[in-house]
ROMARMAR-611423 format. One record per residue: residue number from 1; x, y, z of N, C-alpha, C, CB in turn. Coordinates in nm, 2 decimals, m for minus. Glycine has a CB too. Layout:
REM residues N
GUMI   pamar      n.u      n.v      n.w     ca.u     ca.v     ca.w      c.u      c.v      c.w     cb.u     cb.v     cb.w
GUMI     NUM        X        Y        Z        X        Y        Z        X        Y        Z        X        Y        Z
...
This chain:
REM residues 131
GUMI   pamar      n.u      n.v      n.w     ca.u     ca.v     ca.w      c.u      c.v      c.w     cb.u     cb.v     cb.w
GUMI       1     0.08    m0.12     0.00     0.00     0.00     0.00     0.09     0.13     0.00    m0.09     0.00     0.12
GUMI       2     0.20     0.11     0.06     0.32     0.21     0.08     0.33     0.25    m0.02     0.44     0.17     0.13
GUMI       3     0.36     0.15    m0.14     0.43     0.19    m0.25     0.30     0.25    m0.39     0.54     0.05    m0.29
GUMI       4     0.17     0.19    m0.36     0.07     0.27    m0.43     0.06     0.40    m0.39    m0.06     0.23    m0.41
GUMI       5     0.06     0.45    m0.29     0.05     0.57    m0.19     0.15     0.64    m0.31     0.12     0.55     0.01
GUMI       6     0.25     0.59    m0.23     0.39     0.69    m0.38     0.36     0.72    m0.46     0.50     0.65    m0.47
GUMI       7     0.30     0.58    m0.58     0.28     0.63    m0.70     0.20     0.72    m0.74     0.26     0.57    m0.76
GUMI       8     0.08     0.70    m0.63    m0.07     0.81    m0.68    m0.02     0.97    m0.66    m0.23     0.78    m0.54
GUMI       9     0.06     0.94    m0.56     0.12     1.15    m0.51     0.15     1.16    m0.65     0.30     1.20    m0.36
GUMI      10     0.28     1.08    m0.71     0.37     1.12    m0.82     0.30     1.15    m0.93     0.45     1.02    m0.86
GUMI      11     0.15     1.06    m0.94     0.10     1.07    m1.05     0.05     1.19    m1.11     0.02     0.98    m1.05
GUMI      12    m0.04     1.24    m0.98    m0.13     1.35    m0.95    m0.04     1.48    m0.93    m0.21     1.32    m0.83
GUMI      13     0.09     1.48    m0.91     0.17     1.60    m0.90     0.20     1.64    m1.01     0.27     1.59    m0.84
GUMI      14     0.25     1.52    m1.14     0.26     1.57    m1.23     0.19     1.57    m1.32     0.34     1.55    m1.25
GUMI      15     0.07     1.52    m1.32    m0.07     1.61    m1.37    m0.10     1.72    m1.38    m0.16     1.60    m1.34
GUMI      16    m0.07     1.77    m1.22    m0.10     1.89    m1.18    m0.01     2.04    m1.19    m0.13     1.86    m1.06
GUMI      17     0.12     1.95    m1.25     0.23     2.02    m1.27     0.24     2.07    m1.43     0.36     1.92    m1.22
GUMI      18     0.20     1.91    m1.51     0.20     1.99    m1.69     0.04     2.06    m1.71     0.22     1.82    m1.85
GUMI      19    m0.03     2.05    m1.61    m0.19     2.14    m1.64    m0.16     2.28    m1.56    m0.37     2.05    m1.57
GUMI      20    m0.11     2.31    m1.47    m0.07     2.43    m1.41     0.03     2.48    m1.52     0.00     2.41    m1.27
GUMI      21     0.15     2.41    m1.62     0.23     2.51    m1.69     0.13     2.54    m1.79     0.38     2.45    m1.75
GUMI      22     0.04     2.44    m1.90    m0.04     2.51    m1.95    m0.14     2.61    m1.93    m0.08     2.46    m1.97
GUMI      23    m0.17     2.61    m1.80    m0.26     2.75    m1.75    m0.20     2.84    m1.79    m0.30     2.79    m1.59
GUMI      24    m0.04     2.85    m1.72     0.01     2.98    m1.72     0.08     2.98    m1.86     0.13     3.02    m1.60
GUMI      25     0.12     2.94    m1.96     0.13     2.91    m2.00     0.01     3.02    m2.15     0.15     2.78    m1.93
GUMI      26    m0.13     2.95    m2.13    m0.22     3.00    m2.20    m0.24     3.13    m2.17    m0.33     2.95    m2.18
GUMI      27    m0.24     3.21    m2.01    m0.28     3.33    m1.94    m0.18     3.42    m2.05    m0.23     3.34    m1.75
GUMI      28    m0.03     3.36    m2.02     0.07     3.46    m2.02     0.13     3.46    m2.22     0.21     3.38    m1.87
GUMI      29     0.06     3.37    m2.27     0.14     3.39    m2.37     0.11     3.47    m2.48     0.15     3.29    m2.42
GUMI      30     0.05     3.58    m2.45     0.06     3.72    m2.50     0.12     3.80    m2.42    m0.06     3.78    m2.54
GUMI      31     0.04     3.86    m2.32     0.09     3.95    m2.20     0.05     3.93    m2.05     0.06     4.10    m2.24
GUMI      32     0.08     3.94    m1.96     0.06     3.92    m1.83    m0.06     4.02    m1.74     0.19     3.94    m1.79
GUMI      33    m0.18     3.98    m1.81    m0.31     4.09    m1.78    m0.26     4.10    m1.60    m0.52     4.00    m1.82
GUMI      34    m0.31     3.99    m1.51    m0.33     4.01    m1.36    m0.19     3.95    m1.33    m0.48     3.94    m1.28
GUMI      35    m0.13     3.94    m1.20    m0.03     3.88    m1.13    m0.13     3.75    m1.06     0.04     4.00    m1.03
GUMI      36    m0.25     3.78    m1.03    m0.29     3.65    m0.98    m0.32     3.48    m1.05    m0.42     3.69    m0.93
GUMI      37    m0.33     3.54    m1.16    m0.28     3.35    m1.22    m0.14     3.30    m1.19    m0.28     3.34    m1.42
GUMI      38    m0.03     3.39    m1.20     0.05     3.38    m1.17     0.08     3.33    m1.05     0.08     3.45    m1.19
GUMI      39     0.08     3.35    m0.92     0.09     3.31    m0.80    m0.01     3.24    m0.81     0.10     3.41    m0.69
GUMI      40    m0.10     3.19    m0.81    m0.25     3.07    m0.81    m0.13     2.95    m0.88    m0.44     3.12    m0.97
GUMI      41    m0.08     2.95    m1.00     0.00     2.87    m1.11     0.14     2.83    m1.03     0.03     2.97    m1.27
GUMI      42     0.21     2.94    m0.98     0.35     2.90    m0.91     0.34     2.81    m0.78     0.42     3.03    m0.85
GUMI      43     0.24     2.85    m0.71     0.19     2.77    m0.56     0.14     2.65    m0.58     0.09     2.84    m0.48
GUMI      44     0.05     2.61    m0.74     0.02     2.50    m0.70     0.16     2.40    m0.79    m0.14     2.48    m0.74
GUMI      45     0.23     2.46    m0.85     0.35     2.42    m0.88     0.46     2.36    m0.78     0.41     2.52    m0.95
GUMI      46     0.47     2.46    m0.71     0.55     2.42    m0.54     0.52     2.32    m0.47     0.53     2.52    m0.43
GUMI      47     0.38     2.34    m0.39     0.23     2.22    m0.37     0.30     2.09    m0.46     0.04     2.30    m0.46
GUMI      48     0.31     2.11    m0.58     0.31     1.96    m0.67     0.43     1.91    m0.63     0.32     1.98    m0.84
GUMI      49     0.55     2.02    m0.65     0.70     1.94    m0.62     0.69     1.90    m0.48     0.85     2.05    m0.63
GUMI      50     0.59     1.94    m0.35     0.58     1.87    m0.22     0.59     1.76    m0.21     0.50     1.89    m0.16
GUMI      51     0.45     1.76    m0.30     0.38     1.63    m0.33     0.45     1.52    m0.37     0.30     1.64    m0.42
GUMI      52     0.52     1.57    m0.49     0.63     1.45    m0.55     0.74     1.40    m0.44     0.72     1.53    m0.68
GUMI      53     0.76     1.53    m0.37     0.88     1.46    m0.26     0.80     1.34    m0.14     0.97     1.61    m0.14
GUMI      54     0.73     1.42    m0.11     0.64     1.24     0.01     0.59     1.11    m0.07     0.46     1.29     0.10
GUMI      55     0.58     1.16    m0.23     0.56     1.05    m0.26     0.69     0.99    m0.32     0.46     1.04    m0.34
GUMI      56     0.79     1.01    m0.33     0.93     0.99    m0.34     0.98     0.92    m0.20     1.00     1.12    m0.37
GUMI      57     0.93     1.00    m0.10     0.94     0.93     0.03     0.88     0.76     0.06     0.86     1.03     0.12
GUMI      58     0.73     0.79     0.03     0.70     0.71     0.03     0.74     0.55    m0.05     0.64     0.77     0.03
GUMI      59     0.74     0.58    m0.13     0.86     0.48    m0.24     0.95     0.45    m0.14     0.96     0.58    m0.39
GUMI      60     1.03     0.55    m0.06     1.17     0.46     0.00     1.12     0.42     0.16     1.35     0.56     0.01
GUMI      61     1.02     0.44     0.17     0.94     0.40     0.36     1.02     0.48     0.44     0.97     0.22     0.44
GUMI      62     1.05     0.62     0.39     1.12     0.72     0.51     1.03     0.81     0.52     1.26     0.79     0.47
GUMI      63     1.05     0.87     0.62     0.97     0.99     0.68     0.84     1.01     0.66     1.02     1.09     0.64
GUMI      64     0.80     0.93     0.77     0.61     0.91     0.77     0.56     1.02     0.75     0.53     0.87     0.90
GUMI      65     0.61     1.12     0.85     0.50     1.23     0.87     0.54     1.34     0.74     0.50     1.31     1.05
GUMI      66     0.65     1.34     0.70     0.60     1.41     0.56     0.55     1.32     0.45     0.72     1.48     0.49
GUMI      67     0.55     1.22     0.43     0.43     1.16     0.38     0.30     1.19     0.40     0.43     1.07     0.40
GUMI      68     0.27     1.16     0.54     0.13     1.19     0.57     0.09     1.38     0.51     0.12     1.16     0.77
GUMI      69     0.23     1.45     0.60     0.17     1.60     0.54     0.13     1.65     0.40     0.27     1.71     0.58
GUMI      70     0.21     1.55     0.29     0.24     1.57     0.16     0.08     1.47     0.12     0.44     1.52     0.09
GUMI      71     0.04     1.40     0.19    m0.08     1.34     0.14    m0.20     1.44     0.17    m0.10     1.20     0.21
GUMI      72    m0.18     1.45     0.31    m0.31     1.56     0.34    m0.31     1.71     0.24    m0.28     1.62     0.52
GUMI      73    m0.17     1.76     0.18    m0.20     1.84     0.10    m0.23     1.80    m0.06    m0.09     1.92     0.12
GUMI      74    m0.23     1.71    m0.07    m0.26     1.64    m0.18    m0.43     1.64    m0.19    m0.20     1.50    m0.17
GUMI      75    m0.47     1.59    m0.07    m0.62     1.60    m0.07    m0.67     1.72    m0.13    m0.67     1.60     0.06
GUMI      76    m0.61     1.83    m0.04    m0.68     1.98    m0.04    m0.66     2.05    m0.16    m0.62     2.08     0.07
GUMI      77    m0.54     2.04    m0.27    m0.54     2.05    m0.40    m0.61     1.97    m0.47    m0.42     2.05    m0.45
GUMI      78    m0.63     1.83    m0.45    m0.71     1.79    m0.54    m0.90     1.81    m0.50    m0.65     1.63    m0.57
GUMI      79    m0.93     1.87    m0.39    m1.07     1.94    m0.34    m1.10     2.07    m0.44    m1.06     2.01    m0.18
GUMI      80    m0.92     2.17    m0.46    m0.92     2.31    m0.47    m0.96     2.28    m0.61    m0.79     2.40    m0.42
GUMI      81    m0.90     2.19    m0.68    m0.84     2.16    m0.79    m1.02     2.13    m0.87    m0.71     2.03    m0.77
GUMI      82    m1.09     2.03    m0.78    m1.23     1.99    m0.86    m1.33     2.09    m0.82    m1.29     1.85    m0.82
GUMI      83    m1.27     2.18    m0.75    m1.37     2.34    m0.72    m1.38     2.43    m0.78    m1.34     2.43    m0.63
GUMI      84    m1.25     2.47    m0.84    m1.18     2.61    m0.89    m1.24     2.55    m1.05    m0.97     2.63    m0.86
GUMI      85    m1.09     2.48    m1.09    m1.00     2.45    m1.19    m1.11     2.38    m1.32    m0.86     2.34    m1.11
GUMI      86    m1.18     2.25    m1.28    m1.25     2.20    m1.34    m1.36     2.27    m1.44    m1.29     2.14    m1.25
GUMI      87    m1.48     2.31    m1.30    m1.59     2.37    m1.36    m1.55     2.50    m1.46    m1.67     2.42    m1.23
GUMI      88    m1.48     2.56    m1.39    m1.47     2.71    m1.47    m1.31     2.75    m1.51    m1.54     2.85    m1.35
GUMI      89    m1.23     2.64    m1.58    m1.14     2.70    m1.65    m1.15     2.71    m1.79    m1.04     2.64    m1.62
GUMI      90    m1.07     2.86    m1.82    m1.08     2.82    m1.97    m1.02     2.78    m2.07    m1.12     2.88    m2.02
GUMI      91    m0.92     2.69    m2.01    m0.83     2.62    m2.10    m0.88     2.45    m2.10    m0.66     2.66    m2.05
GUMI      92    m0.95     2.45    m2.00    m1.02     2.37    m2.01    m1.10     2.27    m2.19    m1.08     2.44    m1.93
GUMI      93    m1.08     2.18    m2.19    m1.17     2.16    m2.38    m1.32     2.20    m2.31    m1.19     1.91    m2.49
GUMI      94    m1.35     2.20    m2.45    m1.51     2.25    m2.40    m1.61     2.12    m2.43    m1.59     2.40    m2.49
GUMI      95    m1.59     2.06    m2.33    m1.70     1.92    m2.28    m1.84     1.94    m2.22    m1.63     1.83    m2.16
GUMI      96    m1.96     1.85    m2.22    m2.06     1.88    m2.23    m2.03     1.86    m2.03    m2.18     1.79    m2.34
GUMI      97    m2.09     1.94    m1.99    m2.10     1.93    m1.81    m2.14     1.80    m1.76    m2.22     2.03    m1.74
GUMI      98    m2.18     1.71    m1.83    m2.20     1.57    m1.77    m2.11     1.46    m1.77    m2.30     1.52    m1.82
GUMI      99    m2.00     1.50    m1.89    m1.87     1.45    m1.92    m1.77     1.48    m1.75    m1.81     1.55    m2.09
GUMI     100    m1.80     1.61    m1.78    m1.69     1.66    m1.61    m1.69     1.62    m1.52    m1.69     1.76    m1.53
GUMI     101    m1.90     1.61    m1.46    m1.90     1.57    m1.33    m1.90     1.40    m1.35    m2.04     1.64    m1.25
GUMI     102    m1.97     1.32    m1.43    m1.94     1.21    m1.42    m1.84     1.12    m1.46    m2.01     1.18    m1.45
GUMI     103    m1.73     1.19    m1.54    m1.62     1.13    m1.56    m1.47     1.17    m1.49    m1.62     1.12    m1.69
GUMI     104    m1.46     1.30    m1.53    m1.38     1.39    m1.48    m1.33     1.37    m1.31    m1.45     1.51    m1.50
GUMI     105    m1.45     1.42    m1.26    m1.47     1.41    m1.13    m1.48     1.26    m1.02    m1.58     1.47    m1.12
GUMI     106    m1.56     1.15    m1.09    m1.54     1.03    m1.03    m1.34     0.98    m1.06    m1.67     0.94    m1.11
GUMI     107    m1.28     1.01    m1.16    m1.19     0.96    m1.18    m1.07     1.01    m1.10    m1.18     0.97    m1.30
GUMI     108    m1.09     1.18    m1.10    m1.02     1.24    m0.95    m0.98     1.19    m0.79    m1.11     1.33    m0.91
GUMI     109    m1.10     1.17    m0.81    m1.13     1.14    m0.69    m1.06     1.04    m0.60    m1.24     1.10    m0.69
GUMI     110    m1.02     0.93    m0.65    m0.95     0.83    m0.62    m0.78     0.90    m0.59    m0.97     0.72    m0.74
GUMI     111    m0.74     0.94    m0.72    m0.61     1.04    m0.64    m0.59     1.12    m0.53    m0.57     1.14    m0.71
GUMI     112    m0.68     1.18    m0.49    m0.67     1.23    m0.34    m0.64     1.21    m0.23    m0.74     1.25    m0.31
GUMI     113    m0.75     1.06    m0.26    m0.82     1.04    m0.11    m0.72     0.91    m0.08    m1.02     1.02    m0.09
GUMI     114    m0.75     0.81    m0.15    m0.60     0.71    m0.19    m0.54     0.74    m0.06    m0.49     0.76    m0.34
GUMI     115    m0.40     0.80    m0.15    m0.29     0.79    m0.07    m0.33     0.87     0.07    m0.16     0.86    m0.15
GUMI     116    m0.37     0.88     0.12    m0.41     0.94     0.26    m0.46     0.82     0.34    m0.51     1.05     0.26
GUMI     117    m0.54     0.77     0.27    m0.60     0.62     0.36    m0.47     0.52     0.39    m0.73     0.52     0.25
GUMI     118    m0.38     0.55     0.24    m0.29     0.42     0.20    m0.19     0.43     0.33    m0.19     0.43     0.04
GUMI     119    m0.13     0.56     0.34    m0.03     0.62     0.49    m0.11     0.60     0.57     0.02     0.78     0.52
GUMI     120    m0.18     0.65     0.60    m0.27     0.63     0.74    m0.28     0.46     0.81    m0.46     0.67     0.69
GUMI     121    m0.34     0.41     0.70    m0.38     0.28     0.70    m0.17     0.16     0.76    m0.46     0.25     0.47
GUMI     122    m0.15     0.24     0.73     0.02     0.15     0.68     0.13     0.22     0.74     0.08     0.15     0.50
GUMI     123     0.13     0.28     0.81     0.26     0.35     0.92     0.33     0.19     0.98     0.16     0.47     1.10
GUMI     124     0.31     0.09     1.00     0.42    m0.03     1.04     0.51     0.00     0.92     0.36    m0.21     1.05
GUMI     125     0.48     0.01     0.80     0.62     0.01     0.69     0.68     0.10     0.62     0.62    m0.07     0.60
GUMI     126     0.70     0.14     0.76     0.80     0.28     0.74     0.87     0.28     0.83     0.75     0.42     0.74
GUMI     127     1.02     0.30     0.83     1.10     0.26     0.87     1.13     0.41     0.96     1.19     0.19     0.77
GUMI     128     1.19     0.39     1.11     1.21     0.46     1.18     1.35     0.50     1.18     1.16     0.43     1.27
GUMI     129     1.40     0.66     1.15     1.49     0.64     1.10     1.54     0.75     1.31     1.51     0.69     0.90
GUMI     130     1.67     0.63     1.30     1.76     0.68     1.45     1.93     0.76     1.40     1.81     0.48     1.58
GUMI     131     1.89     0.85     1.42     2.00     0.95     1.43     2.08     0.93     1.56     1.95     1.10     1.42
C-alpha cells in the first residue's frame, strides 16, 4: 500500500504540474493581464514538487509524517483543484458538463483520497529512522 501511496502522489503531481504550466502558459502567452494567475499557477507548482517529494518518500518507507503532510496536501489541491480549476477553467476543452462531473470528477477522486488512507492505513512500513 506504501508503494501505491507513492505512485498516486507522483502521478497527480505531475498532472497537476503539466496542467498548471499550461494555465500559465495560456494566461501569459501574449501579455501578463493580472499577477494573480501567476501566484495561483506558481503555488500550485510548489504544492506539486511537495507532493512529489512524500511520494518519493514514500517509495523509500522514510519519513512518515511528511508523507502523511504531503498526502493531506494532496487532498486539499485535489478538493481546490475539482472546485476552482474543473468547472470554470478556460483552457479547459469544452465538454458537455455531464462529461466533467461524471467522468472527470469520479476519476479524480481516487487520487486524493487514496494515498491518505494508504499512509494512514500502513505507518508499520516505514521505517524509523535513529540518528
Amino acid at each position: 500500500m506504501r508503494k501505491a501511496a507513492g505512485i498516486l502522489m507522483i502521478i497527480y503531481s505531475v498532472i497537476t504540474i503539466v496542467f498548471m504550466v499550461g494555465f500559465l502558459i495560456y494566461f501569459f502567452g501574449g501579455s501578463a493581464p493580472d499577477s494573480s494567475p501567476l501566484v495561483m499557477g506558481l503555488a500550485a507548482i510548489i504544492a506539486a514538487v511537495f507532493i512529489i517529494r512524500g511520494g518519493v518518500f514514500c517509495l523509500k518507507s522514510r519519513y512518515w509524517g511528511l508523507c502523511l503532510a504531503s498526502s493531506i496536501v494532496l487532498l486539499v489541491f485535489m478538493i481546490l483543484d475539482l472546485l476552482i480549476f474543473v468547472p470554470f477553467n478556460a483552457a479547459w476543452p469544452k465538454l458537455p458538463i455531464w462529461v466533467v462531473f461524471f467522468v472527470v470528477v469520479p476519476l479524480s477522486l481516487p487520487l486524493g483520497i487514496l494515498p491518505q488512507i494508504f499512509v494512514c492505513l500502513r505507518r508499520s512500513e516505514w521505517q524509523e529512522i535513529s540518528t
